[in-house]
Each structure stands twice: as structure tokens, then as C-alpha cells.
N, C-alpha and C positions, 0 to 999 in steps of 0.2 A: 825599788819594788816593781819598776816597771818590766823591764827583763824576767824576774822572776817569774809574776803571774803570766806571762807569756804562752808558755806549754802548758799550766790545765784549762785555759779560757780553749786554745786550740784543740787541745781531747775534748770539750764538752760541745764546743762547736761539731766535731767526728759523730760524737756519739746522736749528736741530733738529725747526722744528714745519715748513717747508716740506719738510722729509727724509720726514717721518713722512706727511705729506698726498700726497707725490708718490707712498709707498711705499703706502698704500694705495687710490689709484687704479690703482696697477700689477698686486696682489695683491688677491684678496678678503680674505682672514687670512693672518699671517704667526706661524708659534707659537716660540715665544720656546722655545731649548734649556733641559731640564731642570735646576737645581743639584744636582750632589754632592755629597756628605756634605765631599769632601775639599774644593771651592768654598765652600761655608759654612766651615767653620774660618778659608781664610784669609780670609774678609773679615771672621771674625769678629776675626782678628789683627792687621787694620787699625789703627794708632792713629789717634786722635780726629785731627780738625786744628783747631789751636788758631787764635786772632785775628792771629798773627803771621803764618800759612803762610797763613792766607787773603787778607791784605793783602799777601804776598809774590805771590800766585797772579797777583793784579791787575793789580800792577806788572808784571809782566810776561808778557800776555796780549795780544799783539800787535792794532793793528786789523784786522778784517775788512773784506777788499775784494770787491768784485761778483765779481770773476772769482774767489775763495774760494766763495763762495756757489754759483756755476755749479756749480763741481767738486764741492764738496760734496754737491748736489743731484744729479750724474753721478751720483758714487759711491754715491749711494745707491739709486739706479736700478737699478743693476747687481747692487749686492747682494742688492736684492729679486725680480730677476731668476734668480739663481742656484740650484740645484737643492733641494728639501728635504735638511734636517739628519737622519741616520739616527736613528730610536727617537724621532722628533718625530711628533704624530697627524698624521693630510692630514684635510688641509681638506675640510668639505662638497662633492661635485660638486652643481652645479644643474643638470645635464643630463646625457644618456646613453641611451644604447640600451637597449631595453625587453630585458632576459632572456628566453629562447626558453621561453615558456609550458608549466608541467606537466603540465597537462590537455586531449587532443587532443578539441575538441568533436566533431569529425566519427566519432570512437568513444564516444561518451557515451550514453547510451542508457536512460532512466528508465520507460518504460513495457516494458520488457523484463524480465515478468514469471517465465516461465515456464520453466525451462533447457532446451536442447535443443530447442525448440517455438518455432513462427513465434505472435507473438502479434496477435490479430484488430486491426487499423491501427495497427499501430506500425509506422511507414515508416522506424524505425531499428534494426528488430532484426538482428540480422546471419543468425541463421537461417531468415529469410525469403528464398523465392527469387522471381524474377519474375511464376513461375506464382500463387503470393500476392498477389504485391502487385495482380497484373490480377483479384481480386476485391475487394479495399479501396474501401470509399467514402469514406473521408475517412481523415488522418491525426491522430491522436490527441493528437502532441504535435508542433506543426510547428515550431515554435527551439527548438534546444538548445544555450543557453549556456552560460559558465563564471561565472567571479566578473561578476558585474554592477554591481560601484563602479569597476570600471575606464572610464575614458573613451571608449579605442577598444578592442575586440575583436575576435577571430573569433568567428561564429556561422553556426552547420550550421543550414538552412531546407530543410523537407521539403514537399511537397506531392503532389497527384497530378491527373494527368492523367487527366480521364475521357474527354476526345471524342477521345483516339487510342484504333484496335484493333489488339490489347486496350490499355485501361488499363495505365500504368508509371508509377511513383516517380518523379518530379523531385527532384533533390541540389543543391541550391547551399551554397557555402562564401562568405558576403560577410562585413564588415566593418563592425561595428556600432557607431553613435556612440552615448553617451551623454549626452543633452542636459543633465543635471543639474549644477549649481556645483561640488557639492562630489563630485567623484570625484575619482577616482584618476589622476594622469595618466602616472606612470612609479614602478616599485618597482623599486629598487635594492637592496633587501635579499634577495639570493637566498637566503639559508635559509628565510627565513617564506614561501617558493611550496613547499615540498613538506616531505616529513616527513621528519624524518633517520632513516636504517637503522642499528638499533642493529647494535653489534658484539660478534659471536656468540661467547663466549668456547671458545678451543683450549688447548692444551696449550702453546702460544709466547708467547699475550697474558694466564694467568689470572692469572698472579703480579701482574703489571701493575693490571689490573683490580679484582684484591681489595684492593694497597695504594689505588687510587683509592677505593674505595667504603669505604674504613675498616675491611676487615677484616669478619672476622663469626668466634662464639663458638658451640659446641655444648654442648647441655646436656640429659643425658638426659631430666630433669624435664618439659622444654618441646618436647623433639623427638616425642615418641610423639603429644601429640593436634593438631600441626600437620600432620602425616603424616596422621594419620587422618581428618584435616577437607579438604587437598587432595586426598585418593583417595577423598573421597568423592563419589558424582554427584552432578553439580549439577543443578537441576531447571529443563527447557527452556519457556519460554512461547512458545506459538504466538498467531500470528493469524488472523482469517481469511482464505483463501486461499493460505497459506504452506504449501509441500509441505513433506510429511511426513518429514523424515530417521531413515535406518537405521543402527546401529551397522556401518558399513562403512570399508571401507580408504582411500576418498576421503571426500571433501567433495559430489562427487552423489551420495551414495547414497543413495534414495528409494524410499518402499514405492511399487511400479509395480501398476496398476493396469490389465488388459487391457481393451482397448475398440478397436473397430471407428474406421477414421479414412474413407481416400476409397475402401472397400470396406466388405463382408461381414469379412472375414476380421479376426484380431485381433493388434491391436498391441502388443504389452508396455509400449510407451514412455511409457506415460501415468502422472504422478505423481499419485499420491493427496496432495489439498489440508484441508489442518484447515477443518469445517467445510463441506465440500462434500459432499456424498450425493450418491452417483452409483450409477446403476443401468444397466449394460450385457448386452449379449448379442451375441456374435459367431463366426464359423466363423474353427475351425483344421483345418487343414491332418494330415494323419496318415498314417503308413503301419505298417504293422502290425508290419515288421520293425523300427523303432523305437518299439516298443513301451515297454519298459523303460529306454530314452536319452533319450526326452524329457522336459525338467527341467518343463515346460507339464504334464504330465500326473501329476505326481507330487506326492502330500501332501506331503511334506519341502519345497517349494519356495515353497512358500504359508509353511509356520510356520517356519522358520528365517529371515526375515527379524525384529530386533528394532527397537523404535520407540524409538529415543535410550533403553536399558538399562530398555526396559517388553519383556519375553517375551513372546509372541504364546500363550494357551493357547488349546489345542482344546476351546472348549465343546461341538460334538454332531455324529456323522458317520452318514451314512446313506446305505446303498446302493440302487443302484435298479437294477433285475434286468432283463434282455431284454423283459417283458413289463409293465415301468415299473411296477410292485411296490417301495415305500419299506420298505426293513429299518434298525431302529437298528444301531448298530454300540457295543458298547460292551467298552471292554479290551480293545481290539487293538493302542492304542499306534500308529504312524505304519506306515501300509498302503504299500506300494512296488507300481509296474504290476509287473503279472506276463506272459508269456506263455505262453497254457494251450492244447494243440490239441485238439480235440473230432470224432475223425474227418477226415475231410477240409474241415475251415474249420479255422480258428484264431479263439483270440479274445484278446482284449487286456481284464484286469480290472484293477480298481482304480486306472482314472482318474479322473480329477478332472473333473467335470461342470460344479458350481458352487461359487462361493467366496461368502463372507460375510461381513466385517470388522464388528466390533462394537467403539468405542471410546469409552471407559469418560473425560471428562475434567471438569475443575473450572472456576469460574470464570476464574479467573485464568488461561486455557489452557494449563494442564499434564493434556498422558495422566499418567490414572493404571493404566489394564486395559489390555489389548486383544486378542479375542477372534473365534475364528476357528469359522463353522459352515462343513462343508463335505459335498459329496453326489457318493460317488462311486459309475461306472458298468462297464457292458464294453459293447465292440464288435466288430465282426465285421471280418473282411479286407474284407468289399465298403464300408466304409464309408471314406471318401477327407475327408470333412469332415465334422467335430466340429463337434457345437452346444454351446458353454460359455457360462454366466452368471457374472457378477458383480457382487458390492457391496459395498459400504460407507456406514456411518450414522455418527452418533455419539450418542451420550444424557450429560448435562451430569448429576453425581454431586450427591444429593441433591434432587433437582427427583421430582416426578410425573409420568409420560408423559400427555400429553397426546391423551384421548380420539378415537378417528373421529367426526366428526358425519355417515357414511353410509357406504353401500358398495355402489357408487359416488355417487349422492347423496344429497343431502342429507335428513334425517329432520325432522319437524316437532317443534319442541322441544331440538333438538340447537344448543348456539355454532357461529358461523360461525367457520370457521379463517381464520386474519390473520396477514399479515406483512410482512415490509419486501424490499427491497432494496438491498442496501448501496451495490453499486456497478452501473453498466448491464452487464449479460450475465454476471451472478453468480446465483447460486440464491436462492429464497427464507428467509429469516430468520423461522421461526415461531418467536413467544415462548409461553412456556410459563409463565410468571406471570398470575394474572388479571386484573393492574391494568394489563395491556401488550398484553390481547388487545382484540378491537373491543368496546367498553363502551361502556356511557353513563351516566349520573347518577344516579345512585341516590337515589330519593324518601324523603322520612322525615316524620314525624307533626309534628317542628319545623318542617319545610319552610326548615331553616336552612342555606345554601349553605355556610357554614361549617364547621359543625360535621360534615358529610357531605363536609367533602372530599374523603377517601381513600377514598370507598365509589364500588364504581362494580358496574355490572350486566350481565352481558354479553349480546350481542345472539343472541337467539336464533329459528332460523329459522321463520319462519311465523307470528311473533308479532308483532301492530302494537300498539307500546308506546308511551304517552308519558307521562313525568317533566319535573318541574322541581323549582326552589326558589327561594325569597328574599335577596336580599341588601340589608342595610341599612347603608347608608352613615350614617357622622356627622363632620362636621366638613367642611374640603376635601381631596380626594384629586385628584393629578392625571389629565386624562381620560387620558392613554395609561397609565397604568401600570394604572389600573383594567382600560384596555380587553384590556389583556394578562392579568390578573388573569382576568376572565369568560370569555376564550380559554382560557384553562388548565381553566378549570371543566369546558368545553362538551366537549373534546378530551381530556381525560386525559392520561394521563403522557406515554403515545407512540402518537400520532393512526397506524393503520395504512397500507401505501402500496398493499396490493393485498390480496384477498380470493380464497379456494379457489375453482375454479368447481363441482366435484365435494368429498364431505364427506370423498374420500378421496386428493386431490389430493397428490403429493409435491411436495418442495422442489425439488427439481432439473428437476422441468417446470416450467418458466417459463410454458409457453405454458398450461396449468389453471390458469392463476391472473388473475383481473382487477382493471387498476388502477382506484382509485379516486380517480372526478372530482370536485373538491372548489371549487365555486363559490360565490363572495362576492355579495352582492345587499345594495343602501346604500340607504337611505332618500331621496324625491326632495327632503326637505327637505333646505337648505342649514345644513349648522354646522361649526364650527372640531373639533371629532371625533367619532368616529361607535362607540358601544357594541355588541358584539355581544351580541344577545339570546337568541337560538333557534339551531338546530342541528336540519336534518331530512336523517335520511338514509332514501334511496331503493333498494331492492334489488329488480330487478327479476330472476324467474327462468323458467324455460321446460322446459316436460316434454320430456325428450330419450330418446330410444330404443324400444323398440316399443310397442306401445297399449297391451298384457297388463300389464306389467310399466314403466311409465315411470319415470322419474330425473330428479329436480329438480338444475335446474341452475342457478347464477347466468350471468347475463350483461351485466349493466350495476350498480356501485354508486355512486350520487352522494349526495355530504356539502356541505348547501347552508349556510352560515350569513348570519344574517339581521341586520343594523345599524341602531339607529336612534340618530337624534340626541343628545348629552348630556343628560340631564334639566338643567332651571333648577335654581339652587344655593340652598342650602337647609340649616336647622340640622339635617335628618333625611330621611333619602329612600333608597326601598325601589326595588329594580331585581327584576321579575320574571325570571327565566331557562327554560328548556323547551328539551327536546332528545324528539323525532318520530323514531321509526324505521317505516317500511310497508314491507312488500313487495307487489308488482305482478307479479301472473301474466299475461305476454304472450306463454302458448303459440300459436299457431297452431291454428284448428279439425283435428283430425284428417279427414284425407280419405281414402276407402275408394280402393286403388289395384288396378289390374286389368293381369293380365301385355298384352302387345302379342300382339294375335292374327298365326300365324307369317303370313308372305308367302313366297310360292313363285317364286322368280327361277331360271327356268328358260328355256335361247334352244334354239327350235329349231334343227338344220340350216340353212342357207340350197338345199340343194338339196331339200329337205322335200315342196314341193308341187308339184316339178315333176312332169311337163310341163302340168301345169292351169295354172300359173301364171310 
């Protein structure tokens, strides 16, 4: 019997593996229904089948015929055709429509720095209007995309039109390939495009919610300094740039800082930024019978603003009289306008003149003060526009205030003041550590570059100085790391970007301040790298203002460094260094000036000489 059943056990074995290969050219996967607990018992109740039932099975296992085979391979067709099994996974999709994207680029907006404020070429801030953007010269950030591993995308392209009048914003919205292999070509996974919104617990879902999260235990031991550490404030880091926020009912609420926009007159709208000094002056508007209504005019308006739970104290207040006479003011506590009549005028006292923000912060940018001087005035009914100033500084806690080197120029003997620029059309960054202001190398009796390298000397006006020192190499170093090393020496910690023009230049005038040219010059001999040696810098300045009394001014600084070839290698080898500072007086001769003798343009009549003529 054994030979016999041979051929249909092997047809039926055929028909199984042609079943399984037709069913999956039909179907990518096909997932086999889960077993039950109750499905496993009975197969577990299965009896064995002994050698008799299998040789009975044999015997009678009919042959299989082609047209079997057909049908079999139908039916199996069919079956794999038939609908998924419920509570079976589905199979991977290879394809599908892209999810309608989270992020709208055409509202995206990265250079929109400033709330409320059209920001200078950003062609995608939404508070900019036309009459803006027809002064823009370039836009600042011209695509703005979304995820960029994706293959295809949208992407918002900004640009501007200058030779139409006026200049306008061009918007396109196109469709961006991504030429790279490995991107993204379709996500399927809609949760991972956006964040899920957590669910805010009520009074219907908290039972819910606390059996989900396991519950939670009160304990009085542990409950008091949890409380006390959540209610306690937390302390804000700013940056620079980043407006100031006020303990207010929103999210803008910003210590507002008045300054004049495309008038005289003043604007409230301006946020005061950490780290920006700004000094204003502008006319308001005034009438007499609002005297004591206007919140502009009244000390409470200024100090009740707080800076994220730092209180505003009034450090000094002083009045200034009709005859602009400065009186202290001290223990009066918060002055309110009054309306006083004096015969027939009235006068409006104890407004507010000028303000003064003094802020007190640390390293790490946290206010830790903030201090308010203010000078207040009176005025008369004839007066229709107010002259008010304002300002604001800051001074970083534990530092030393950083001396004038003039008033307004420069004095012979005095550091040049230095600073950077962090970003284009930001104020200037004057450091106030000595190893960060314009320096140079400080000489010593070893003449040993090493041993002096945190000394440096700062450049002081009117003095043509020059230092060096030694550096001895042993063994091999490679040339660029050395050549980086000697840079370091020449340049100090932080090489300045621009220089005061006046010794009393502020930070917020950009324009008293000159950048420094900083020019490379390589040696005509040819070598595989090139050592800097020297460092001379050039400060050129110019007597400015009248003859009696002149004021040194800078107006040109160049920072040349000088490179020569590798030295030949060697078991010991010494590298000179020197760094040159001059200044160059390139005033103009004074010339003695004479007013214009007047001219008399005077027309006679035209009937003047008649009848003679």
C-alpha cells in the first residue's frame, strides 16, 4: 500500500503549493485568523492517528484529476479574493493619497520678529502693508518651507519687484521637488503630522481619566513644599532682542516704550527689547481739559507696569518749573496731573516730561531690578504739543561701568570703545570685560607668547604702540592648526566688528560707530601654508567741530594681518609675532571762512525811465 498511495498524497501535496502561489500573486498578504483559547483545546483533544488510520487514509484517497486541480486552484482564487476576516490586521497599503498637510506655508513666517510691527524686509509678515513693502529692498527670507524630507511639497517664494512704481511683493505658491534618494515620498501615518490635543479634564471625563492614569494619593507631608515650589516664579531668560513682557492679562503684554514712527508725534506701540538702548524724543498731543485723563501724562502709568514679577521702583523724580529750574522731589509717593487755575490761564502740573528705565540683569538674562527715573513738568493752556523724552539702558549685575573715553571726543590716553554687531540693523554690543575690548598683546620681559596669553593691553587713543613675542616650536605641529593658534594670539578672545566714532558714542546709534576693515596680505613666495605674523592696526581720526574747541574723531579703522610662508622643519624653531597700532591725523587744514558779502536784487519799474527812454 505504500508505493501505491505514493502519486495522490503527491498530487494533493501540488495542488496545495499551486493554491498558495496563485493566492499570493492575487493578494500581497493574507493573515491567517487568530486561534482561540476554545480552538486550541480541541485540537489539543485531537487523538494521535496511529499507522493503521494512516494506511487507511491512503487506501482511500482517491486519484486526482486535472479538472480537480482546476477547481481547486478556482476555489482558491476566490477565497483569496474574498473580503478581510474581522479583528484580522490589514495589510500594509503601498500607495495612497498624501494627508492634507498641517502646516499652511503660505502663513509661516520666520523673520517676523516683532508683534504688532511690519518688520524691515520681511515680504511675509502679515502686518506689513503695501505702503511697506514699496520701501523694501530685498526680502529677507524668500522660501518658506515646511518639512523638507518630503519629496514633493508646497513652498510660498517671496520676492520683490523693484522696477514697477512703486515697488510690490511678488507671492508665488509652487511645488517643490526634492531631488535627494532618500526622502520622504508619502506619510501615511496621520498622527505623527501634528500634535494630539490633550483632553482637558471636566466634571463627565475625570473619573475616567484618574482610573486611566492610576489614580493619585494625597499626603499632607508631601503636599505643602510641592505647592510652594509650583507657586513659586519661575525665573524668565531673555535674549537679545526679545521684548520685554509684563505681568498682564494676555500674552502681548509688553513694557511699551514711546517713540516717534512716520511723524514728530509719539507712538505708544513700541516694545521695549532686552538689551536694546534706545533713546527717544517726541511731541504729544495735549489739551488742557484732559488734563488729569491722560494715562501719557501720569506717573502711575510708567510704574505700574511689572517686568515678569520684578516691580518697577521709582529710584529719583524731579520737577522742572516754568522757568526750567530742576527741583528733587523726594516723599511724595506717586504725583497724579492736577488741574490748577492761576487767574485767567490754567495750568496742567505734574506731568510727566521724561521717563527713564534703568534695568538691573545677570548673565544668564534674567532682570533682576528695574528702575524708573522720571522728571516731571507743568504747562500752560497755550500749549497744544508736548515735548516728552524717553529711555531705557541696561547694566549687567556685578560688571563695572565702563568709563567715557571723551565728551564728545575722544581724549589722548583714554581706550577706544568697541563693539560688535550681532545682527544687521541691531544696536551695538559694547563688552565691558578687558579681554573683549580692542586689545592687543601684551609684552613681557620672557617675550614668551605663551606664557602671556591671556594678557592683553588695551588700545589706547593717541598712542603708537608696538608689542610682540616668541614662539618656539619643538617637534612637528601641523601648519594650519599652528596657523590658527598665532591668529588667536594676534586677535584675542573677540576681534571687535566696529569702533566709537565719538568717546561718547551710544549703542543704539549705529551710525557713531565705524566698521572695521580687516585685510589679509600673503607673502609673494609660493608654499603649501602661509603663518600669520604681524597684525597692524591703523586708526585714522580728524579734528571735528570748531577751531576754539575741536573733537577728535575716528573715521577709518584697518586691521591688516601679515603671512609668511611656513618656516623649513626643524628639531627647534622660533616664530617672531608683533602686532602695530598708529594713529593717522588726516584733518584737513583749517581755512579762515568769510560770510558772502549781501547782493541787492532790486528790479526797477519798467515804466521808470520813461519818456527818456
Amino acid at each position: 500500500m505504500g508505493p501505491r498511495g505514493f502519486p495522490p498524497l503527491l498530487l494533493v501535496l501540488l495542488s496545495c503549493c499551486a493554491s498558495a502561489s496563485t493566492q499570493a500573486v492575487a493578494t500581497p498578504a493574507v493573515a491567517t485568523p487568530a486561534m482561540t483559547q476554545e480552538d486550541l483545546n480541541s485540537t489539543e483533544a485531537t487523538p494521535a492517528m496511529t499507522q493503521e488510520d494512516l494506511n487507511s487514509t491512503e487506501a482511500t484517497t482517491p486519484d486526482v484529476t486535472k479538472e480537480d486541480l482546476n477547481s481547486t486552484t478556482t476555489a482558491t482564487l476566490r477565497t483569496s479574493g474574498s473580503p478581510r476576516t474581522p479583528g484580522t490586521p490589514r495589510a500594509p497599503e503601498l500607495s495612497g493619497p498624501r494627508p492634507t498637510p498641517v502646516t499652511d506655508v503660505a502663513a509661516l513666517c520666520v523673520c517676523d520678529l516683532l508683534p504688532a510691527r511690519c518688520d524691515v524686509n520681511c515680504c511675509c509678515d502679515p502686518d506689513c502693508s503695501p505702503t511697506d513693502f514699496s520701501v523694501f529692498s530685498a526680502c529677507s527670507v524668500p522660501v518658506v518651507t515646511g518639512n523638507r524630507e518630503f519629496c514633493s511639497q508646497k513652498a510660498a517664494v517671496y520676492s520683490m519687484n523693484l522696477t514697477a512704481d512703486p515697488p510690490h511683493r511678488v507671492f508665488k505658491l509652487i511645488d517643490q521637488i526634492n531631488p535627494s534618494v532618500f526622502c520622504i515620498h508619502i506619510s501615511n501615518y496621520k498622527p505623527a503630522l501634528s500634535f494630539a490635543n490633550p483632553e482637558v479634564p471636566n466634571k463627565d471625563n475625570f473619573d475616567r481619566l484618574t482610573q486611566a492614569s492610576g489614580g493619585f494619593t494625597l499626603s499632607a507631608t508631601s503636599d505643602s513644599p510641592s505647592t510652594a515650589t509650583s507657586d513659586a516664579p519661575q525665573p524668565t531668560k531673555y535674549k537679545y532682542g526679545v521684548p520685554l513682557q509684563t505681568a498682564g492679562t494676555s500674552s502681548g503684554s509688553f513694557l511699551r516704550l514711546p517713540s516717534p514712527l512716520t511723524s514728530s508725534l509719539c507712538t505708544d506701540e513700541n516694545p521695549a527689547a532686552f538689551l536694546v538702548s534706545q533713546a527717544f524724543e517726541c511731541s504729544r498731543r495735549v489739551d488742557i481739559e484732559e488734563c488729569e485723563r491722560m494715562e501719557a501724562l501720569s506717573m502711575a502709568h510708567y510704574n505700574s507696569p511689572a517686568i515678569l514679577r520684578v516691580s518697577i521702583k521709582i529710584q529719583s523724580v524731579l520737577y522742572r518749573s516754568l522757568n526750567h529750574t530742576l527741583t528733587r522731589l523726594e516723599g511724595h509717593g506717586v504725583l497724579r496731573p492736577s488741574l490748577v487755575s492761576t487767574g485767567q490761564d490754567r495750568l496742567c502740573s505734574n506731568a510727566v516730561l521724561e521717563v527713564k528705565y534703568s534695568l538691573l540683569y545677570t548673565a544668564t538674562g534674567q532682570i533682576q531690578e528695574a528702575g524708573l527715573s522720571l522728571v516731571l513738568g507743568t504747562f500752560s493752556s497755550t500749549v497744544t504739543l508736548l515735548q516728552q523724552k524717553f529711555e531705557i539702558h541696561f547694566i549687567q549685575h556685578d560688571t563695572k561701568p565702563v568709563p567715557r573715553s571723551g565728551n564728545p571726543g575722544y581724549r589722548v590716553g583714554l581706550p577706544l570703545a568697541a563693539g560688535f554687531q550681532p545682527q544687521k540693523g541691531s544696536g551695538i554690543i559694547q563688552t565691558t570685560n578687558r579681554q573683549e575690548q580692542f586689545t592687543i598683546l601684551h609684552s613681557t620681559g620672557e617675550q614668551d607668547c605663551l606664557a602671556s596669553e591671556g594678557l592683553r593691553d588695551p588700545v589706547l587713543f593717541g598712542y603708537n604702540v608696538q608689542s610682540g613675542c616668541q614662539l618656539r616650536l619643538t617637534g612637528t605641529i601641523p601648519c594650519e592648526l599652528l596657523a590658527q593658534k598665532i591668529q588667536g594670539l594676534l586677535r584675542g578672545q573677540a576681534f571687535p566688528d566696529y569702533v566709537a566714532a565719538f568717546g561718547n558714542s551710544r549703542a543704539q546709534d549705529v551710525q557713531d560707530w565705524v566698521p572695521v576693515r580687516y585685510v589679509t596680505h600673503s607673502s609673494n613666495m609660493k608654499g603649501p601654508c602661509q603663518l600669520p605674523v604681524a597684525l597692524g592696526i591703523e586708526v585714522k581720526w580728524t579734528k571735528y567741530g570748531s577751531l576754539l574747541n575741536p573733537q577728535a574723531r575716528i573715521v577709518n579703522v584697518t586691521a591688516q594681518l601679515i603671512s609668511i610662508p611656513e618656516p623649513l622643519p626643524g628639531p627647534e624653531r622660533t616664530i617672531v609675532i608683533s602686532t602695530t597700532v598708529t594713529f593717522v591725523d588726516v584733518s584737513a587744514p583749517a581755512e579762515a571762512g568769510f560770510r558772502a558779502p549781501p547782493t541787492i536784487n532790486a528790479r526797477l519799474p519798467f515804466s521808470f525811465f520813461f519818456p527818456f527812454v
